[in-house]
N, C-alpha and C positions, 0 to 999 in steps of 0.2 A: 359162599360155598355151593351155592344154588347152579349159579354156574359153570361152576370148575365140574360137578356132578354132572349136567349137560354135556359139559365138554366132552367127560370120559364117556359117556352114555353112546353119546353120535360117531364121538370117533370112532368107537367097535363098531358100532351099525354102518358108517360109510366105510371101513375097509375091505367090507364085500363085494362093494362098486368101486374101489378106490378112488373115493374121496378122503380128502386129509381134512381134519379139525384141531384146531389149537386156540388159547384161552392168552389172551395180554391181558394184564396186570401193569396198565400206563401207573407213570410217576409224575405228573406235571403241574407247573403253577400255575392257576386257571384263578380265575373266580370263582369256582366253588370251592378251591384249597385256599383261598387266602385267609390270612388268619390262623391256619394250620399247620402251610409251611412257612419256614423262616420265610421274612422279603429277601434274603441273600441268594436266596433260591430260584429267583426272578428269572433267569438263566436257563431254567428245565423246563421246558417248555414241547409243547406237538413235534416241533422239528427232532426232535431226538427219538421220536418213537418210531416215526415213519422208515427208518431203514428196517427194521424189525419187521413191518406189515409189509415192507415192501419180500422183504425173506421170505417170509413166510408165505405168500402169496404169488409167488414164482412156480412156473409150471414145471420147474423140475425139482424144487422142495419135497421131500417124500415122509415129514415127520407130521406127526399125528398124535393127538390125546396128551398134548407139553402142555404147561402153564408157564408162560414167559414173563416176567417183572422187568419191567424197563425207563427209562429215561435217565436224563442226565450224564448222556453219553456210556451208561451203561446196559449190560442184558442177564439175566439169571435166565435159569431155565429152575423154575421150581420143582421141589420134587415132596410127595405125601407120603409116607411112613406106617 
C-alpha cells in the first residue's frame, strides 16, 4: 500500500509538468511465487505483462494515478473506495 500511496502522491505532483504515473500489480510464476502458485500456472509468466508496460509507457498514454493488476493474458484497472 506503501506504494500504490506513492503512486497517488507523484501522480498529483507530476500533472503539473504532465508527467503520468501508474502502479502494476504483475501476476506471474517466478521463483519467488513458486510454491504459492498452482504449477498449472507455469504459463503466466513476464511475457504477459509487458504489453501493459509497453501501454502505459507510450508517449501518447495520458492516464495517471491507475493501479493495474495484470498477467495471464489479463488487465484490471484497480480501483480504492
Amino acid at each position: 500500500m506503501a506504494i500504490v500511496g506513492l503512486t497517488f502522491t507523484l501522480a498529483r505532483e507530476g500533472a503539473r509538468k504532465n508527467i503520468f504515473l501508474n502502479c502494476i500489480a504483475p501476476n506471474a510464476y517466478t521463483a519467488m511465487t513458486q510454491g504459492i502458485i498452482p504449477d498449472d500456472y507455469k504459463s503466466v509468466g513476464v511475457k504477459d505483462i509487458t504489453p501493459v508496460v509497453q501501454f502505459l509507457a507510450h508517449e501518447k498514454c495520458t492516464r495517471t494515478g491507475k493501479i493495474y493488476e495484470c498477467g495471464g493474458g489479463w488487465v484490471s484497472e484497480t480501483k480504492f473506495v
